[in-house]
C-alpha positions in Angstrom: 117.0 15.7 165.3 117.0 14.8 161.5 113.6 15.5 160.0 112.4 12.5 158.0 110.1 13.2 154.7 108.1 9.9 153.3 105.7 9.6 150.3 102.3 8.1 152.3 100.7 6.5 150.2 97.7 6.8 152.3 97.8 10.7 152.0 98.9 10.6 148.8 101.9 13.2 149.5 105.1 13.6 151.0 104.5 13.6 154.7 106.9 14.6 157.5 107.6 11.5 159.4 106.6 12.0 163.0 106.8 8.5 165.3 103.8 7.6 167.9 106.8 6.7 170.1 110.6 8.4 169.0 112.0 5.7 171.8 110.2 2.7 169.6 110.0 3.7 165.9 108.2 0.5 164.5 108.1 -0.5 160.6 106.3 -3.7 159.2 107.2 -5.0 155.7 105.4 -7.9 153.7 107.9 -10.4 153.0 107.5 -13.0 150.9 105.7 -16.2 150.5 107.9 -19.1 150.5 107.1 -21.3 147.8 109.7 -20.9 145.4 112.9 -18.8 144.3 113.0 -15.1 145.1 112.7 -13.2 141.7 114.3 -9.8 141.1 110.7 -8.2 142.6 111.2 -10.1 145.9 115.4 -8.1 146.5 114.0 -4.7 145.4 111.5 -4.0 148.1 113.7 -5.6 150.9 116.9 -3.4 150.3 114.7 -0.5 149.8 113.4 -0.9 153.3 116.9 -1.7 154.3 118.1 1.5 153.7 114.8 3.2 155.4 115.5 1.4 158.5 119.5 2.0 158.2 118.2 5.7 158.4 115.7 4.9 161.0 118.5 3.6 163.4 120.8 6.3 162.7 118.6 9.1 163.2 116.9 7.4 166.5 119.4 4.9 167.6 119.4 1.0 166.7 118.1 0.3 170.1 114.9 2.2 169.5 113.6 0.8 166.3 111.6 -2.4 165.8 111.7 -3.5 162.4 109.4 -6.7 161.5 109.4 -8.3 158.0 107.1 -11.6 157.9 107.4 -14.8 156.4 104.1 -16.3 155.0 104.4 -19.9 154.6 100.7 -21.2 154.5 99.0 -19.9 151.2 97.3 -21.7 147.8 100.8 -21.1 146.2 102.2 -23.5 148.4 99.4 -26.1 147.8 100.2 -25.7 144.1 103.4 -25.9 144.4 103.0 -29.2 146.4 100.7 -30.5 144.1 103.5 -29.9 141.3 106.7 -31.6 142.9 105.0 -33.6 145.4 107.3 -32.3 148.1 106.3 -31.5 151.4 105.1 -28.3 152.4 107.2 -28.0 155.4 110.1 -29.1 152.6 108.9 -26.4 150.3 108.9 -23.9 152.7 111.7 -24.7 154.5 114.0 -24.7 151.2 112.4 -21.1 150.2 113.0 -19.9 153.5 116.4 -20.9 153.8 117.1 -19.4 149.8 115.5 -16.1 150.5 117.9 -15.6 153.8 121.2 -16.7 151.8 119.6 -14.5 148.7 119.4 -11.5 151.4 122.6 -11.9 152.7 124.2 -11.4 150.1 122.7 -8.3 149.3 123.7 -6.9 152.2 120.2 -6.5 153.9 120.3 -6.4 157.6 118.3 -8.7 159.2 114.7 -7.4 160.9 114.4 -7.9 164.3 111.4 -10.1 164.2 110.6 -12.4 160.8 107.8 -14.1 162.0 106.0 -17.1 160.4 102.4 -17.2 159.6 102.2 -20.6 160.9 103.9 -19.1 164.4 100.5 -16.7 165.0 97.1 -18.7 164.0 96.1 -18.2 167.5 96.2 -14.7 166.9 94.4 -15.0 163.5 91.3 -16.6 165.4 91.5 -13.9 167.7 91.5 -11.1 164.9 88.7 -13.1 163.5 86.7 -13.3 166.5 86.7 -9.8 167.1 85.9 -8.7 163.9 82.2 -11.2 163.7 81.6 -9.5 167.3 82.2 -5.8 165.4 80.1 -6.7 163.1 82.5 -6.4 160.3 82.8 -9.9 159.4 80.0 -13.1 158.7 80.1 -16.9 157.9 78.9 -18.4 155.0 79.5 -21.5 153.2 82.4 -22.7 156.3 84.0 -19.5 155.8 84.3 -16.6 157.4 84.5 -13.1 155.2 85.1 -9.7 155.7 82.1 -7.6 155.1 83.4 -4.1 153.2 80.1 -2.2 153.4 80.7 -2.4 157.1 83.2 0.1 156.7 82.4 3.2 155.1 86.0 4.1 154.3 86.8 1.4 152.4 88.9 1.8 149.8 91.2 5.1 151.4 94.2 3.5 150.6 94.4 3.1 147.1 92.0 5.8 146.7 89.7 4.1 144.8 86.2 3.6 143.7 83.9 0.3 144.8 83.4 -0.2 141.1 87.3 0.3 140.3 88.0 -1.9 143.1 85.7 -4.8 141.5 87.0 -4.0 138.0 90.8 -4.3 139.0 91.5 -7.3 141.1 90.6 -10.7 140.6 87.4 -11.3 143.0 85.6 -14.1 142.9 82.1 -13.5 142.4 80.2 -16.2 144.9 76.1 -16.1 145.9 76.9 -16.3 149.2 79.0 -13.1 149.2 77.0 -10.1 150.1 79.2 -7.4 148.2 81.5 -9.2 145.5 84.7 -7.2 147.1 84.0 -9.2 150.3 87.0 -11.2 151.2 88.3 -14.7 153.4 89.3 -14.3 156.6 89.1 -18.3 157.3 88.3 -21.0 154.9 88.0 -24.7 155.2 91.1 -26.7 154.3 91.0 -30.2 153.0 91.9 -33.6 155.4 95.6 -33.6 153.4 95.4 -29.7 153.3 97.5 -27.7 156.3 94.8 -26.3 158.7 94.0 -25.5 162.4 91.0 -26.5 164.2 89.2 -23.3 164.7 85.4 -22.2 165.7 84.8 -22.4 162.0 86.3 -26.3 161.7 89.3 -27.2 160.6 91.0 -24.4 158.6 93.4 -22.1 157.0 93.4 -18.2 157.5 93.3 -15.9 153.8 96.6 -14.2 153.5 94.8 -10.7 154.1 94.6 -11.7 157.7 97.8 -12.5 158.5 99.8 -9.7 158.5 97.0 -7.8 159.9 97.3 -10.3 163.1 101.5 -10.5 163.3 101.6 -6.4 163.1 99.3 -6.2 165.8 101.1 -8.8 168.1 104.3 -7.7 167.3 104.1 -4.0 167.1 100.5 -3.0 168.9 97.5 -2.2 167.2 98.9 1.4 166.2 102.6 1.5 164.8 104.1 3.9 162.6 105.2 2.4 158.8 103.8 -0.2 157.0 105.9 -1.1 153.5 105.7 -2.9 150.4 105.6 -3.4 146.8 103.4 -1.2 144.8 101.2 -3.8 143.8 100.4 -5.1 147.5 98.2 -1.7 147.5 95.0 -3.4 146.7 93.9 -5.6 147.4 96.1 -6.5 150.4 97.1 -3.7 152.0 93.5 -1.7 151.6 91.9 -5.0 153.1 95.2 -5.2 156.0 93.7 -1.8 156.7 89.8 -2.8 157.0 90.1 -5.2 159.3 92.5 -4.1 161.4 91.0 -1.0 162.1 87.7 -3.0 162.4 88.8 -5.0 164.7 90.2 -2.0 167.1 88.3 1.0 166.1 89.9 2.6 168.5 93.8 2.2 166.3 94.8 3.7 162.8 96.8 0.4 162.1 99.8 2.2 160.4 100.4 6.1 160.2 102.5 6.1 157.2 101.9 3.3 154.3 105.2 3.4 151.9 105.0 1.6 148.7 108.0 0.8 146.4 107.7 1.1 142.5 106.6 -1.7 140.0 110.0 -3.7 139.1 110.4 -3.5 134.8 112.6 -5.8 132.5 113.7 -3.5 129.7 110.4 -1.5 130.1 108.1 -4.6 130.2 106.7 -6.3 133.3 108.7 -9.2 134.2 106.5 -12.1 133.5 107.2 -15.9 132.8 105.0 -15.8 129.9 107.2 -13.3 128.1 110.2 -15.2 129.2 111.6 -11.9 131.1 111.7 -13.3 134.1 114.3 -14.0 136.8 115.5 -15.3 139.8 118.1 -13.9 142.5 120.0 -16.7 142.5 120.2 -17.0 138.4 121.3 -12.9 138.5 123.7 -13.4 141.3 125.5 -16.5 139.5 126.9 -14.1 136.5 126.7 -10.7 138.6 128.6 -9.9 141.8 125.3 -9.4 144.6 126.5 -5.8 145.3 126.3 -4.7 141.8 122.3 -5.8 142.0 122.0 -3.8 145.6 123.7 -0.5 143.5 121.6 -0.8 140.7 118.1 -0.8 142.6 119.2 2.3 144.3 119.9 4.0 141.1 116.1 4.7 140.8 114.3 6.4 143.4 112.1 3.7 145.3 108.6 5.5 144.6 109.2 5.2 140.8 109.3 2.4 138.4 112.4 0.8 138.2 113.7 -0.7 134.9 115.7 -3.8 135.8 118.3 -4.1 132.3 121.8 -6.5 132.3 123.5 -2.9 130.6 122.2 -1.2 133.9 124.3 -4.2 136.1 127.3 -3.9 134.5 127.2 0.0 134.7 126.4 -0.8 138.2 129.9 -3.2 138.7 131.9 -0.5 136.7 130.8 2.0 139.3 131.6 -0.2 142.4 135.1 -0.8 140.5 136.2 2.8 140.9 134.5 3.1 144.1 136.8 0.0 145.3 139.5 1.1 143.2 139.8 4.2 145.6 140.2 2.1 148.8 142.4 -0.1 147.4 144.8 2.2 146.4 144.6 4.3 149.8 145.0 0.7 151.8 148.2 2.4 153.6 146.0 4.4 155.2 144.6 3.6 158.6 141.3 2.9 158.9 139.7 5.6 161.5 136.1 5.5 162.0 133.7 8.5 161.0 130.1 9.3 160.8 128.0 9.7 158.4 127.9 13.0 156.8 125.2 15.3 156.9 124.6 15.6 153.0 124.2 11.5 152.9 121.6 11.9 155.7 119.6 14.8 154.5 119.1 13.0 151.3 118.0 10.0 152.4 116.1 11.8 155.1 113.9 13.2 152.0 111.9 10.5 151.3 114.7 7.9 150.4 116.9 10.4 147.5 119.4 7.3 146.7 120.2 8.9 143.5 121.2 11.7 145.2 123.2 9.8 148.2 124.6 8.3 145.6 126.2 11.2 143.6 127.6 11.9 147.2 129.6 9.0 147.3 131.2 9.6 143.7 131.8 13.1 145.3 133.9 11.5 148.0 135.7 8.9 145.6 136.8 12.0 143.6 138.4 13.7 146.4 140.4 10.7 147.9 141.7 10.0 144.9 142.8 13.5 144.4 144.0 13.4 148.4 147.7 13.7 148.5 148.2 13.6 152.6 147.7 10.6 154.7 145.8 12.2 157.4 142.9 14.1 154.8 143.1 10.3 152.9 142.3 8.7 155.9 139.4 11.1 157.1 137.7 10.8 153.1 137.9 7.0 153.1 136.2 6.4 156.4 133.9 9.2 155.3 133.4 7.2 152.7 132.8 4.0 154.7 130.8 5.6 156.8 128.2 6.7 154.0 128.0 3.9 152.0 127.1 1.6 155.0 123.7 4.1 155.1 123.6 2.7 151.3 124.7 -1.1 152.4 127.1 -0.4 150.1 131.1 -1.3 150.1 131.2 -4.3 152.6 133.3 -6.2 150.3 137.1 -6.3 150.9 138.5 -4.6 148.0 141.4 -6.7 147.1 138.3 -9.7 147.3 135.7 -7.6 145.1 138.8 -7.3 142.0 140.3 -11.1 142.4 137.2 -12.6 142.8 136.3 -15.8 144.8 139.1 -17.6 143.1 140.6 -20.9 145.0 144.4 -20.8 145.8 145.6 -22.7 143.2 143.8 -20.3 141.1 145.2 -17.6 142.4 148.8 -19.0 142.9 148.9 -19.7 139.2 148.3 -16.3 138.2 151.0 -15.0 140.7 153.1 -17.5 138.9 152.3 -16.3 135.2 152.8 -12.9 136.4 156.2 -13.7 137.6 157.3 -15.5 134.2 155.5 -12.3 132.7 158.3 -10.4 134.5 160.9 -12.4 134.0 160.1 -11.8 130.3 160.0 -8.3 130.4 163.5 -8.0 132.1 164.9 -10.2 129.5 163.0 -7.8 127.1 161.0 -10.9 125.8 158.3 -8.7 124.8 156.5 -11.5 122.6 156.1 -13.3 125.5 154.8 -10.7 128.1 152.6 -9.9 126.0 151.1 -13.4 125.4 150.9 -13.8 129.1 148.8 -10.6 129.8 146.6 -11.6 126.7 146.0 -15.4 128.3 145.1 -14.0 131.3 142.7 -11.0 129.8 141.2 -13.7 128.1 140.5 -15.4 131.6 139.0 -12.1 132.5 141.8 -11.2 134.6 143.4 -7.8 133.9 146.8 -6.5 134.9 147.9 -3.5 136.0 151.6 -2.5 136.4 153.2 0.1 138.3 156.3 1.1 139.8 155.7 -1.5 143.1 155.0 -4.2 140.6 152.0 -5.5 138.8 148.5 -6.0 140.3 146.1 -8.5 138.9 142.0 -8.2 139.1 139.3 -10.2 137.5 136.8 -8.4 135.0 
């Protein structure tokens, strides 16, 4: 079997991935919380994780891997966001919801088997909390309930840091009735006209630490095997996930391997709204074919920065064009179905190498263009297939990818000024050809003649 390398985060090396269970690999990833657009920040980690769990599958089989990716849709950005538009919070949520599920679909990323709602497990949540005040680990004050960190002596393993660096770099809220600062909510009151739940504690809302910790362990058992997210979910969220899961089964090591994806960068500066750098999937998507975005995040290997630039997209489409270009013009092949190749696996198998998978496929688009038999055409463009599906990669149709989502009469007009363009050329009206092809460049559609006839495809 395929040996799998990861960078843990929580050993702070490359670790050889080795599953509790090889007949129920299970993976948790934080997903987002629904109160608004998904930005650029929001795709990265999901297609990141999408190719880990593409691996996953192949290397143990689809039917032994649980992959769980939550939804949290109770939180103070949701309040806000309330408070700002005076919609709903179920109509907030729902609307986010249903735009980060068309935004992933387009991407290409597979859906998890489980995306669970926070709102789906607060029975759980009590339960966690429960647990944890009869470990000792947790104490109410002021109609909360918070986590008490000097309970556990290995706070702060994750992110391998300091009390005093911990307090320094996150945004705690210093209260009397905490008894370290770094102490966080588990449960805190909510308003009459605030979502909550009746709890032990009165009415209520859980802090957003908890939940995961609570869907995880309902979903997956209190020990599973790879917990993922961005970079910056390291601390506070993930080292406090940690805490109290383990403090509430002391027994469990909560997740084995904790894989963390690099910060996202516009042009070398961190996307903000304040710098006016910052932007949505849907506003990327609207200029910029989907697939392009998926390529370009995997350009950069996931444990690094990556440095989001409009020059990098459009290197990004100009590479999908060639890799398209190849199957379009080996369409008279049959389509035969292969697996993927051991080179594509290996590299991905170390620690998600997408650059390297990458330069594979360029490897194969070389050759079957080079091909000159059907049969060794055939076998190089499902080869091809075959690896960029471990990439999510080429599941356009390639006449669709060059012509675009253009309506009929869009398309039958250009058949038609390629026709008069033709009839021009016989009747060596070269003035006129000429002003055809440059009418439709100008559209962004670009012709291409041969000795079949001429091909059209939009730029």
């Amino acid at each position: 079997m395929t040996q799998i390398y990861l960078h843990n985060t929580l050993k702070q090396r490359k670790d050889l991935f080795t599953p509790i269970d090889a007949n129920n690999v299970r993976m948790y990833v934080c997903g987002p919380t629904v109160y608004d657009k998904a930005h650029l920040g929001n795709a990265k980690t999901p297609v990141v994780y999408d190719v880990l769990y593409r691996l996953l599958c192949q290397v143990y089989g689809k039917e032994h891997v649980t992959y769980v990716s939550n939804i949290t849709d109770v939180d103070d950005k949701i309040l806000n966001k309330h408070k700002e538009t005076g919609k709903s919070i179920r109509e907030i949520t729902e609307q986010t919801y249903n735009w980060y599920i068309e935004d992933m679909a387009k991407l290409n990323v597979l859906s998890p088997n489980y995306r669970p709602r926070a709102t789906e497990y607060i029975a759980d949540m009590i339960k966690l909390v429960e647990k944890l005040l009869a470990n000792g680990h947790a104490y109410e004050a002021e109609k909360q309930v918070l986590f008490d960190v000097d309970s556990m002596p290995d706070y702060g393993s994750l992110s391998g840091r300091s009390m005093k660096e911990m307090l320094a770099g996150a945004r705690i809220e210093v209260a009397d009735y905490k008894k370290n600062p770094a102490d966080f909510i588990l449960w805190k009151p909510s308003e009459a006209d605030q979502p909550g739940w009746d709890s032990p504690w009165g009415y209520g809302r859980p802090g957003w630490h908890l939940e995961c910790s609570a869907m995880s362990s309902k979903l997956l058992g209190n020990d599973f095997d790879i917990h993922g997210g961005g970079s910056d979910l390291i601390f506070p969220h993930h080292e406090n996930e940690l805490a109290q899961s383990c403090g509430a089964y002391p027994d469990s090591h909560f997740a084995r391997y904790w894989v963390h994806t690099g910060m996202l960068m516009i042009n070398g500066v961190k996307m903000s709204k304040s710098l006016g750098n910052f932007y949505t999937v849907d506003e990327v998507l609207a200029k910029h074919p989907a697939e392009a975005l998926r390529l370009l995040f995997l350009t950069t290997h996931y444990h690094q920065p990556f440095n989001f630039t409009f020059e990098g997209l459009s290197q990004a489409k100009s590479v999908l064009d060639k890799f398209y270009n190849a199957l379009l013009k080996n369409a008279d092949v049959t389509d035969i179905k292969a697996e993927p190749s051991e080179k594509i696996i290996a590299a991905l198998a170390d620690d998600l190498n997408t650059p390297l998978a990458l330069s594979y496929l360029h490897e194969t688009v070389n050759a079957l263009n080079k091909a000159e038999n059907k049969e060794e055409r055939a076998q190089l463009k499902a080869q091809l297939r075959a690896d960029a599906y471990m990439l999510g990669l080429l599941y356009n149709d390639p006449e669709t990818w060059f012509k675009g989502d253009n309506s009929d009469d869009d398309a039958a007009e250009i058949e038609a000024l390629i026709t008069k363009r033709a009839e021009a050329k016989q009747n060596k009206d070269w003035a006129t050809a000429d002003a055809i092809r440059n009418q439709l460049k100008e559209r962004g559609i670009v012709l291409e003649d041969s000795p079949t006839g001429t091909t059209w495809k939009k730029i």
